[in-house]
DSSP file (Angstrom, degrees, kcal/mol; ACC not computed):
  #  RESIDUE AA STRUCTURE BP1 BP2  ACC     N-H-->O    O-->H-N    N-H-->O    O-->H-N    TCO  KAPPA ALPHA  PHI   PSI    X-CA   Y-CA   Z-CA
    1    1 A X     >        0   0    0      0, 0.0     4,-2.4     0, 0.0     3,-0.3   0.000 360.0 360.0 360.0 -42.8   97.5  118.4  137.5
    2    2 A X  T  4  +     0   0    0      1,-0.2    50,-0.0     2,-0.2     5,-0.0   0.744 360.0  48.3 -68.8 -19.0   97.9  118.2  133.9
    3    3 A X  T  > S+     0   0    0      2,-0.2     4,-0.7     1,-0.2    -1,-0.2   0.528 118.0  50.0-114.2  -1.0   98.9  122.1  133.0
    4    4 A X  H  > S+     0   0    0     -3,-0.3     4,-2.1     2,-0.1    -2,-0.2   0.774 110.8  46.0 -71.3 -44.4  101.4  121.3  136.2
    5    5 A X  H  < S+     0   0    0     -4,-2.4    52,-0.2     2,-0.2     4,-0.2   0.242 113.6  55.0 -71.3   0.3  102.5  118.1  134.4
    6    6 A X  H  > S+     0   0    0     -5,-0.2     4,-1.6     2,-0.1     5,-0.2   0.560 108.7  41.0-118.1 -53.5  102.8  120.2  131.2
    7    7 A X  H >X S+     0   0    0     -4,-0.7     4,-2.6     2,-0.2     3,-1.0   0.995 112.3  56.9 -67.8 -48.8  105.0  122.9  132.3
    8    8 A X  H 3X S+     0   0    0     -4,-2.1     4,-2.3     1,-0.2     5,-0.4   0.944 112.8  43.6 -34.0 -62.7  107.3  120.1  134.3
    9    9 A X  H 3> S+     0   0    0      1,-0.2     4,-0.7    -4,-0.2    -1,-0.2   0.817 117.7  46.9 -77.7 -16.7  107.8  118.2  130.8
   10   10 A X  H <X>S+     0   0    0     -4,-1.6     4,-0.8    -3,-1.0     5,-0.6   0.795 113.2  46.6 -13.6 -69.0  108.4  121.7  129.0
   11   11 A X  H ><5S+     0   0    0     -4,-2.6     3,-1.1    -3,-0.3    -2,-0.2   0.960 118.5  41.7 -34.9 -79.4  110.7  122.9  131.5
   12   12 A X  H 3<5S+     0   0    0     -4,-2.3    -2,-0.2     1,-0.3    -1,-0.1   0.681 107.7  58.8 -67.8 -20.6  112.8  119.3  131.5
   13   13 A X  H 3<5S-     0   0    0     -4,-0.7    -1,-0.3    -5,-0.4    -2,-0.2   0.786  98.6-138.9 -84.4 -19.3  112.8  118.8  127.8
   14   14 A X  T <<5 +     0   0    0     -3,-1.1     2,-0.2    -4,-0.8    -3,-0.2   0.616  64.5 118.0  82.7  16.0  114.7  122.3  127.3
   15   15 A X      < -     0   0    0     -5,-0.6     2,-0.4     2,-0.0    -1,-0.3  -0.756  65.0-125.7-101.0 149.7  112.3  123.3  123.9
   16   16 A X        +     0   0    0     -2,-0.2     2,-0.2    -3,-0.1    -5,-0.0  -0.752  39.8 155.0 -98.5 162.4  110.3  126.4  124.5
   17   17 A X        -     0   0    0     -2,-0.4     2,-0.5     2,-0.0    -7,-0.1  -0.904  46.3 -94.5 173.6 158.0  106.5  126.6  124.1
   18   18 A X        -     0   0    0     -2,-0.2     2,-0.4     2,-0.0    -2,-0.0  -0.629  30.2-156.9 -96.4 105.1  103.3  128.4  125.1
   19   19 A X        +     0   0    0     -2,-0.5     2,-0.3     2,-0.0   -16,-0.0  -0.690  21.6 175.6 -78.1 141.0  101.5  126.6  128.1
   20   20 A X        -     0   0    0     -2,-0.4     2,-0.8     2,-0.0    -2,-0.0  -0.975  17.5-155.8-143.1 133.1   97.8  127.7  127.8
   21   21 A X        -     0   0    0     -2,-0.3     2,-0.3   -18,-0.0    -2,-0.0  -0.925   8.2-162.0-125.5 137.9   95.1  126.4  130.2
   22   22 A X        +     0   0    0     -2,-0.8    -2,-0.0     1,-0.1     3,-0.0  -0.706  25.7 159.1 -97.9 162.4   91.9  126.6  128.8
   23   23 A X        +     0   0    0     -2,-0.3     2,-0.9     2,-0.1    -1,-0.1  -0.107  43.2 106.4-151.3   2.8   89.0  126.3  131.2
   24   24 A X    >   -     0   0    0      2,-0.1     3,-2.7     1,-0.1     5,-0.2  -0.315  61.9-149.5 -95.4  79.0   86.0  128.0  129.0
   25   25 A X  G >> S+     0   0    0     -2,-0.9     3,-3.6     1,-0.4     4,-0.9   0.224  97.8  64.0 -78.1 -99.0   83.8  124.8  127.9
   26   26 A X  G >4 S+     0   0    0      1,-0.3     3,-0.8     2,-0.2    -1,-0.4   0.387 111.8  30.9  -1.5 -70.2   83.0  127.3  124.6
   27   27 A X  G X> S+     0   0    0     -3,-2.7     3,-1.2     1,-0.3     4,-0.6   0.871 117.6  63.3 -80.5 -20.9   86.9  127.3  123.4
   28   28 A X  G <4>S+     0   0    0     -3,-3.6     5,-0.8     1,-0.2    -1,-0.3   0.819 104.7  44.8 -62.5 -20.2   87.0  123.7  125.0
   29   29 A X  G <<5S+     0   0    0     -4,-0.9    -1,-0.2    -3,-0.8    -2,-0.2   0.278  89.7  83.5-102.5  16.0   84.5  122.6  122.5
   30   30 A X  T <45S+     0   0    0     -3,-1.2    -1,-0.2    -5,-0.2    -2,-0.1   0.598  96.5  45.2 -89.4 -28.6   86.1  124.2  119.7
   31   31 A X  T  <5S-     0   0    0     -4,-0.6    -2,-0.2    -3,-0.3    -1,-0.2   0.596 120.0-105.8-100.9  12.9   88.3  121.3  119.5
   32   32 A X  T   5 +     0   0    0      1,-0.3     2,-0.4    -4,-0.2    -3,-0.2   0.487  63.9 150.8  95.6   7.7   85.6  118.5  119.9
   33   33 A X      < +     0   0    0     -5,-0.8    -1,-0.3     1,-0.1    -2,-0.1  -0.722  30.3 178.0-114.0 168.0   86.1  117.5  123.2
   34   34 A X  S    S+     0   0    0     -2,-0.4     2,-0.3     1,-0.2    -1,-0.1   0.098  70.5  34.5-126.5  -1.6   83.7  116.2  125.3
   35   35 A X  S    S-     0   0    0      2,-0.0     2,-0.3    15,-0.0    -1,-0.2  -0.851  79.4-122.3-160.1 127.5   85.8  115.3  128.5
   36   36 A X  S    S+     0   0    0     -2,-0.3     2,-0.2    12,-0.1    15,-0.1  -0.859  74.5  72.1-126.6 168.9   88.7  117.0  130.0
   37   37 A X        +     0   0    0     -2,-0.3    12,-1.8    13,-0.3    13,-0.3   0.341  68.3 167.4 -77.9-176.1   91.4  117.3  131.0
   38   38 A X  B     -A   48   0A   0     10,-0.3     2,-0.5    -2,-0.2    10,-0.3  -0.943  27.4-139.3-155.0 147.7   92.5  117.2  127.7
   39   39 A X        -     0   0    0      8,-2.1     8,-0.4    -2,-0.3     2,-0.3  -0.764  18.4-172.2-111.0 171.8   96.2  118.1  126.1
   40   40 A X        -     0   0    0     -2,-0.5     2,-0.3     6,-0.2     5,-0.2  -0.950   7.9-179.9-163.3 131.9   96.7  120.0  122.7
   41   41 A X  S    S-     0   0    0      3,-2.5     5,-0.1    -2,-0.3    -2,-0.1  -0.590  72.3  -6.4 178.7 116.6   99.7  120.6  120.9
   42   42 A X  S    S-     0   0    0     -2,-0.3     3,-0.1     1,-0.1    -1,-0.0   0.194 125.3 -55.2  76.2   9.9   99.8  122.4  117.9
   43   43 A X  S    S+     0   0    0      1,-0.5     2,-0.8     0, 0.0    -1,-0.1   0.481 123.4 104.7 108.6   0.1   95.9  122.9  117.2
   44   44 A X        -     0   0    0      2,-0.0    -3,-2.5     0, 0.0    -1,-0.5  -0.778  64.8-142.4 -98.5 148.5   96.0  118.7  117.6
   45   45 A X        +     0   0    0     -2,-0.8     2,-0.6    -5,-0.2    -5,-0.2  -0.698  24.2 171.3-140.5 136.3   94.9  117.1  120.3
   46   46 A X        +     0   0    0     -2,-0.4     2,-0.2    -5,-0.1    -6,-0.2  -0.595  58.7  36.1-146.8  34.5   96.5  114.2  121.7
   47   47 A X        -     0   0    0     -2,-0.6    -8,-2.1    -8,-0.4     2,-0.1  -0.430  55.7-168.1 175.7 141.4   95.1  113.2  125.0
   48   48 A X  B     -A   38   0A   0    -10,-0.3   -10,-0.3    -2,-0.2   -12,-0.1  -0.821  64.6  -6.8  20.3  69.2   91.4  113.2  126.8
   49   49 A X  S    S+     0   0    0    -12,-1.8     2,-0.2     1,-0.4   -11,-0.1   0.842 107.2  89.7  90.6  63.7   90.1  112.7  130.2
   50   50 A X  S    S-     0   0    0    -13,-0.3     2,-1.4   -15,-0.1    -1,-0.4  -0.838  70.1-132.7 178.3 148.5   93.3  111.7  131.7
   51   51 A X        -     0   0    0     -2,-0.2     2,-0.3    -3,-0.1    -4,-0.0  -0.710  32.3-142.3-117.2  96.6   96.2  113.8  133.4
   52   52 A X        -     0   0    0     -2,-1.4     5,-0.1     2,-0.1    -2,-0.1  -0.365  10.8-116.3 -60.5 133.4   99.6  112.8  132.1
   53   53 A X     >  -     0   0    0     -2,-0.3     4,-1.5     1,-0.1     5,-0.1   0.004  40.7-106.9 -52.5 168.3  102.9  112.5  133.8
   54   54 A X  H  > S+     0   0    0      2,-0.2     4,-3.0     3,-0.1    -1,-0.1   0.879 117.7  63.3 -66.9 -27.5  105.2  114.9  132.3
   55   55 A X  H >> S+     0   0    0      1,-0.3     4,-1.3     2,-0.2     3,-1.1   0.996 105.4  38.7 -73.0 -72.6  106.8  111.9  130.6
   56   56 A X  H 3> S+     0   0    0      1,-0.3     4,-0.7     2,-0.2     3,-0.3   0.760 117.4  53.2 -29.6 -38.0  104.0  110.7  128.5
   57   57 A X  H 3< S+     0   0    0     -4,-1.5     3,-0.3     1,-0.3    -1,-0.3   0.853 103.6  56.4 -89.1 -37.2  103.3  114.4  127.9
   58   58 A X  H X< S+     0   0    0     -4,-3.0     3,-0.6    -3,-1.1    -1,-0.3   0.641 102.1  66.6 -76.7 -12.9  107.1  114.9  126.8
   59   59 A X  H >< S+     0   0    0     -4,-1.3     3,-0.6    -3,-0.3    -1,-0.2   0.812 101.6  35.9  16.9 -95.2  106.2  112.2  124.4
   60   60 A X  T 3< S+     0   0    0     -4,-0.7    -1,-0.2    -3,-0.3    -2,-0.1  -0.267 106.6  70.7-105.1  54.6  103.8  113.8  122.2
   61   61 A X  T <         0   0    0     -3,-0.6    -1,-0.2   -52,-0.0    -2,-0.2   0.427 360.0 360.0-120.7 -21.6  106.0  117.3  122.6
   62   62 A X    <         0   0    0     -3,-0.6    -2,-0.1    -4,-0.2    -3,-0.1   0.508 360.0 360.0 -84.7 360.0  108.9  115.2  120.3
């Protein structure tokens, strides 16, 4: 839901960027988390064990 909710706010906001869904608990734990889903954007990450609407997501895209 979330890397669906990721492209939708990508898509609507008109900026390009590189959707990546991670799913190998190694490279997931390279950023320290410990529950996913999780968002990232830009090597930050900005959301944890919760699937944002695109809006929220388009948010921390600004």
């Amino acid at each position: 839901m979330l890397f669906a909710n990721a492209e939708a706010a990508v898509k609507s906001s008109g900026i390009e960027a590189q959707i990546e869904k991670v799913e190998k608990i190694a490279e997931i734990m390279k950023f320290g988390v410990m529950s996913t889903p999780a968002l990232v954007v830009d090597g930050q990450v900005k959301s944890v064990g919760k699937a944002l609407s695109p809006d929220e997501i388009r948010q921390h895209l600004a």
